[in-house]
N, C-alpha and C positions, 0 to 999 in steps of 0.2 A: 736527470730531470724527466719527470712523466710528458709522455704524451701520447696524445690518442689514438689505437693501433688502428689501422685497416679504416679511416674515419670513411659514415655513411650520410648523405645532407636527405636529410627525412623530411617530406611535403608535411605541411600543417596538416590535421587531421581535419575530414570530411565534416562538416558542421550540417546540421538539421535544427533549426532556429522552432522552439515552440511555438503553437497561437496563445494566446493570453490565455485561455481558459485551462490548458494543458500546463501553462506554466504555474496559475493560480491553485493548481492540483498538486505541483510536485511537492516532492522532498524538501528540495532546494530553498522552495519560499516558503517552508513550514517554519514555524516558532519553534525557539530550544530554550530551556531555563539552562542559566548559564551564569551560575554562581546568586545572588540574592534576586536576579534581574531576571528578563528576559528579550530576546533575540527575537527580531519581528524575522527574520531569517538566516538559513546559514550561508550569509553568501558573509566574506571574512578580507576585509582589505589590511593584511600584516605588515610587521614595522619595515620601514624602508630609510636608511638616512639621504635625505636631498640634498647635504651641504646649503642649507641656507640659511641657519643660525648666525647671529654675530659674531666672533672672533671670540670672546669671555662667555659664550653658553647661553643668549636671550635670545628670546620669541622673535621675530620681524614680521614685518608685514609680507615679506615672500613665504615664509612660515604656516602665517595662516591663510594666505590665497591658498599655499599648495594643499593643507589638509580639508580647505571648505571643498575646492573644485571637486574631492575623492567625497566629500560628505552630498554633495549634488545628487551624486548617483545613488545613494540609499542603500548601502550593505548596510549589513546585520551588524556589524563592526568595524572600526578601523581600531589600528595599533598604532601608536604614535613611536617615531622610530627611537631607537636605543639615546637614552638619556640618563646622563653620568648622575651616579649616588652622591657622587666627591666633590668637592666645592674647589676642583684646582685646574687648571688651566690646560684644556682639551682640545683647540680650535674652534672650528664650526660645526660646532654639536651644540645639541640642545645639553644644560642640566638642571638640575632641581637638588645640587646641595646646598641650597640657603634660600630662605624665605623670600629672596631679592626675587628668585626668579619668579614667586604665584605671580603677580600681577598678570604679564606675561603668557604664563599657562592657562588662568586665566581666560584672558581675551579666545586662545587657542579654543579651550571647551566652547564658548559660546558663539564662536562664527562657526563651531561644526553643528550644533545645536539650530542653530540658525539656519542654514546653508540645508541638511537634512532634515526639516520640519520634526526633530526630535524623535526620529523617526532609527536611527546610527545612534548605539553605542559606543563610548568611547572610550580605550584606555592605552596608558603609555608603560610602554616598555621600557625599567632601568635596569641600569648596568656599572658595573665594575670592571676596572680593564688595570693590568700592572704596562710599570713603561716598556713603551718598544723605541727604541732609536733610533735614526736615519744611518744608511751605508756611510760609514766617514770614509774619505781618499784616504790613501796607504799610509801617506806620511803622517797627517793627522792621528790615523790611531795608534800608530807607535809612536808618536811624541808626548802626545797627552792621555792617552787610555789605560796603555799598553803597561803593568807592571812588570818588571823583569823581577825574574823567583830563581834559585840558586837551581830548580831543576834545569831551566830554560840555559844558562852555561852550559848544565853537562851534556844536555841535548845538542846543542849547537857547537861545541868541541866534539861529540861523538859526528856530528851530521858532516863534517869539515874536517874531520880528522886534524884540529888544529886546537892543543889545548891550553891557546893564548884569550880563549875567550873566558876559560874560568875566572879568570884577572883582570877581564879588561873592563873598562868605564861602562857604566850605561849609554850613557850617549853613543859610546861608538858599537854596542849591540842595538840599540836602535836604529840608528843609521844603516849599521848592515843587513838590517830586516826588512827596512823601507825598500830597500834595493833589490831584496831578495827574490829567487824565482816561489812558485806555489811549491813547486818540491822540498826544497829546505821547509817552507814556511810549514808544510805538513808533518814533517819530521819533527820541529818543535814544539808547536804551540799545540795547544790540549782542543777537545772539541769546542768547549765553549767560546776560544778566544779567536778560532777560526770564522765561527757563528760571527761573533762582533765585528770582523776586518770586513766578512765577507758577504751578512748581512741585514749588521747593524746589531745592536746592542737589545737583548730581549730578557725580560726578565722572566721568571716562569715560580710557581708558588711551593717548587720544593725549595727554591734558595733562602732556608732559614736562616743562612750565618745574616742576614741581612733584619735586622729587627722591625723593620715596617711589614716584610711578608713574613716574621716569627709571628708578628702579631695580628695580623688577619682572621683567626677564627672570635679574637676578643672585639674587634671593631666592625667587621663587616653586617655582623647581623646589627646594628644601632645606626649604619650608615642606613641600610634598605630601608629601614622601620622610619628613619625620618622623610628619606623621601618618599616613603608610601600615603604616610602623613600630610607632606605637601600637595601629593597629587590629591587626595581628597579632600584637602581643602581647596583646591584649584578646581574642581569639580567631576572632574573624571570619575567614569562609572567603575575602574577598577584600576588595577595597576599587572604587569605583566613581569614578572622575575626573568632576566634574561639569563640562562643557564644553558646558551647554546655558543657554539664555534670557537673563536679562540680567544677567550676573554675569562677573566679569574674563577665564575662558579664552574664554566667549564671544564676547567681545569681540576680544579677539585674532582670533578667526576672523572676521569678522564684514567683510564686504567695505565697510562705514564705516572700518574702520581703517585709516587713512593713516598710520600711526607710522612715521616714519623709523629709518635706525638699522639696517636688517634686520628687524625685526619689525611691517611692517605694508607694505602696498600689494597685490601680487600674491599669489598663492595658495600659493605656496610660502615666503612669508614671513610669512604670515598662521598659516600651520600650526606653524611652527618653534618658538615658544616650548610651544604643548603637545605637540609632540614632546619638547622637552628635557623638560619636565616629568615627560612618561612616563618617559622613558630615567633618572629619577633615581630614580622610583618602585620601577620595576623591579631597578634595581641594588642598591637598598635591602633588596626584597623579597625577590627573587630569584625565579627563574622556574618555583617549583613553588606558586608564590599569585599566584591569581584577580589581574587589574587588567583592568579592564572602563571605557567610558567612555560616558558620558550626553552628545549633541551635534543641535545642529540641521538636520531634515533642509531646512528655509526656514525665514529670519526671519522671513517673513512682513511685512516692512515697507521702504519707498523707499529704495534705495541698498542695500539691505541683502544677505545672501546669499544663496543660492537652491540649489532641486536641484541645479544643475549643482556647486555649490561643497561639496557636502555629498557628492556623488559621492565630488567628487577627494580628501574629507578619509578620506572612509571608506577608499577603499583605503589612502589614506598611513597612518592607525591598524593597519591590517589587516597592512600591511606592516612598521610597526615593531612588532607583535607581542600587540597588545591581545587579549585572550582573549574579548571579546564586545565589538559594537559596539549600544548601546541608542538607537533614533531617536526625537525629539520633534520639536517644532514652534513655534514663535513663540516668546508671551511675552517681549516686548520692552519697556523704557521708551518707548523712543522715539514709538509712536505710543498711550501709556496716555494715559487720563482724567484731566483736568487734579484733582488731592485738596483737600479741602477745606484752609480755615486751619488750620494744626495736625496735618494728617497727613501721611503720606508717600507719595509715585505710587507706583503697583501694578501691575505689570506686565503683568497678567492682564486687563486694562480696555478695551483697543483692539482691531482689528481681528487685530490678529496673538497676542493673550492669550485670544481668541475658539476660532482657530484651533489652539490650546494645550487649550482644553478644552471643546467645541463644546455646546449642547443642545441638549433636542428640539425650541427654536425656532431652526429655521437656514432656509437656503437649499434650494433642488431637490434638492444634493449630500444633505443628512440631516447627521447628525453621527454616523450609525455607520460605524466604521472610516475616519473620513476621512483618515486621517493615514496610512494603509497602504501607500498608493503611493511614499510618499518611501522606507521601509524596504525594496520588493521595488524600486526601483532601486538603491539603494544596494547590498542582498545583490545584484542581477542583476551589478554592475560589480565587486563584492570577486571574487565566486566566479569571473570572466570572468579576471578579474587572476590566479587562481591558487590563491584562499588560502579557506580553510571557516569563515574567524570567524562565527560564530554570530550574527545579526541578532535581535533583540529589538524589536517592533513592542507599539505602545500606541496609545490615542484610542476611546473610545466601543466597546471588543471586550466583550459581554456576554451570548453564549450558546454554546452548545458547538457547533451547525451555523457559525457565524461563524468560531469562532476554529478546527476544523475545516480550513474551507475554506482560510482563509489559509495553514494552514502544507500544506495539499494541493497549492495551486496554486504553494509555493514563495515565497512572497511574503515567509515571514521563518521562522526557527526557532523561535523564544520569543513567547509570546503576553502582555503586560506587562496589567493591567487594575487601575488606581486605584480608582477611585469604585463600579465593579461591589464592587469587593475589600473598600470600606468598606462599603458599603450591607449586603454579607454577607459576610464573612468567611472562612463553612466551605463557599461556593460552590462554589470545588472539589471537594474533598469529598463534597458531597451530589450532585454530577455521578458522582463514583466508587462510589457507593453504591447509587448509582439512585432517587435523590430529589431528581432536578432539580425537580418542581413543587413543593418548598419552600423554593426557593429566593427569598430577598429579592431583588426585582428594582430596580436602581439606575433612578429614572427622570429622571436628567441634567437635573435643572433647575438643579444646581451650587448646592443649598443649603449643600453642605461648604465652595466655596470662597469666597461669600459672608462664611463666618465666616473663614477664614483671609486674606480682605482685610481684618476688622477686629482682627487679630491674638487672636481669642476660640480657644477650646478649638473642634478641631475633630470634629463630630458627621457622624452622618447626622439628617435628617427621616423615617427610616422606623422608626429604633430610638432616639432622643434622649430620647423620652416615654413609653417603652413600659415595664412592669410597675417604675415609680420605687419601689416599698415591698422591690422584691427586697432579702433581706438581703446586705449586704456588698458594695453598690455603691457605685462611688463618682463623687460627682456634681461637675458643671462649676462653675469658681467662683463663678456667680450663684446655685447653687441649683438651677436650673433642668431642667437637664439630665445625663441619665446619659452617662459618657466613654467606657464600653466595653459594643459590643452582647450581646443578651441570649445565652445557651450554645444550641448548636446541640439 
């Protein structure tokens, strides 16, 4: 299991807060056209999940408190967090596979419309995801999961030098697996069945013998394309293709996927299914609405993909016509933290879910702005190719000389900032006003995504506990904690 060598707890970075006329000058609060629209500036509040959907995938009133409080403060943009294509049953996530949900969504457009004097563009990022399974106890999955296959006999007579198992019952090779130490059980069972015991059942979109993911390049592009459809009739200025971390388009990208077929091996086969998917979006949409796409600029993990493969996708995106291209980083299953009995692996837990969202204990590199080289090569090789799609850069960006610099030196157009954006909200804002020193400074020890590993309401630690008697707030489901930070 990775972990972080020689760790260094790195101080926040020095901040120098502009005066309003300084800020009224910059970069930062200049306008971008940005697909048929345009951005009163780049300051970019990216998808976040809160866990505060209902149980079956609807809007609540914690829903749209959380996304007005971020509409307050007046970015150029918010992204509404990752919301299911599929009309099947996800938890507490938002979806838009059925008309049931506009209403809904709906309301969500016009309390941010509301809340931002119209002032915040708004779109929502969907997504596709195949099942992941919870860790079952031992017994469990060799009683009910577990097939026994006549190789699994000879391995188990070889591993035991006992060749009564060729003959014997299932039940009593189950039984003596349940029992078994991890050394037999390595000796028998094949990668994947180890993955399932040990954690939890993953499905991944080379397993064609499975005909739901044989048939994913014939469905997914009419999944996207309806709910691109709903989000525009729900009113959202655009919609965001999620093709990043460990979720299905990612995977299609994802230099592991050997899918036969045309849709895995090489880089151009790799890209083709979320090409089609765009091309279905777009036809749907039509090309005076936003379609923007979220993808990895490195997996960050063995076999995986990397700068050079994130190059080639951005121009290919650039090139079939994406109106902003948004860079990330890792977050992968493949190299997460084995989850306890009972839970489900978390993406965010290994070395490349690290590199997804860094703190102030890292390496020599720090964790501000580490993620910003993959977006100024990506923008260096779109813009070389011909084309101005607008780059969107995110990872530890949290003060105005920072985000500044980047979009000076060209590094990306759009300045994206999560956890700054939760920590404070009207950040921007109090930049544009000239009250940067009141600003709540996010101090990235990833207390937010701590709760979002354990599916809880997500807070900050610097506004969670602060002024709990205000009237008309409303608290987390333990009681505990307030859901939306205090008014600027």
């Amino acid at each position: 299991m990775w972990r972080q060598g020689k760790p260094i707890r790195h101080p926040l970075l020095e901040a120098r807060w502009p005066s309003v006329e300084e800020a009224a000058r910059s970069v930062l609060f200049s306008p971008i056209k940005v697909g048929g629209g345009v951005l009163e500036s780049r300051t970019w509040v990216p998808a976040m999940v809160p866990w505060r959907a209902t149980e079956d995938g609807f809007v609540t009133p914690d829903i749209i408190d959380w996304y007005a409080r971020f509409a307050a403060g007046r970015p150029g943009a918010i992204v509404v967090e990752a919301t299911g294509v599929r009309d099947v049953a996800s938890g507490p996530l938002l979806r838009i596979g059925h008309d049931r949900f506009i209403p809904g969504l709906r309301n969500l457009v016009e309390a941010v419309r509301r809340e931002s004097g119209g002032h915040t563009r708004l779109f929502i990022q969907i997504i596709d995801f195949l099942a992941v399974k919870r860790r079952p106890p031992k017994d469990k999955y060799f009683a009910r999961f577990f097939k026994v296959k006549p190789h699994h006999r000879d391995k188990l007579a070889e591993a035991t030098c006992n060749d009564d198992w060729l003959d014997a019952s299932e039940a009593d090779i189950r039984a003596h697996l349940t029992e078994a130490p991890d050394e037999l059980l390595d000796r028998v069972l094949d990668e994947r069945e180890l993955e399932s015991l040990r954690y939890g059942y993953r499905e991944r979109v080379t397993d064609t013998d499975l005909p739901h993911i044989r048939e994913l390049p014939q469905v997914l592009p009419g999944f996207f394309a309806d709910a691109a459809q709903r989000a525009r009739e729900a009113g959202f200025d655009g919609v965001e293709l999620h093709y990043a971390h460990a979720y299905t388009m990612a995977s299609f990208l994802s230099a592991k996927n050997n899918r036969a077929g045309g849709y895995g091996g090489v880089r151009e086969n790799r890209v083709r299914l979320p090409l089609e998917v765009y091309g279905a979006v777009r036809e749907r949409v039509g090309h005076d609405y936003t379609v923007g796409v979220r993808f990895l600029g490195d997996e960050v993990i063995e076999h995986g993909s990397h700068l050079e493969d994130a190059v080639y996708f951005g121009v290919e995106f650039a090139r079939a016509g994406f109106d902003y291209l948004s860079v990330s980083k890792g977050g992968k299953f493949d190299d997460a933290k084995q989850p306890k009995v009972g839970h489900a692996v978390y993406p965010y837990t290994g070395r490349s879910g690290y590199e997804c969202m860094p703190t102030v204990v890292s390496d020599e590199r720090g964790p501000f702005g580490r993620n910003v080289p993959l977006a100024a090569a990506i923008k260096h090789a779109v813009n070389e190719a011909g084309f101005a799609t607008p780059v969107v850069t995110s990872g530890g960006i949290a003060t105005f000389e920072q985000a500044e610099a980047i979009l000076g030196r060209g590094e990306a157009d759009i300045i994206a900032a999560a956890r700054q954006s939760l920590a404070d909200p009207d950040w921007f804002l109090k930049i544009r006003l000239g009250r940067g020193d009141e600003i709540r400074r996010c101090v990235f020890t990833n207390y937010c995504e701590g709760l979002d590993q354990m599916h809880k309401q997500v807070t900050c630690k610097l506004w969670d506990r602060v002024n709990l008697d205000e009237p008309g707030i409303t608290m987390s489901d333990d009681g505990k904690r307030r859901l939306v930070p205090p008014k600027l």
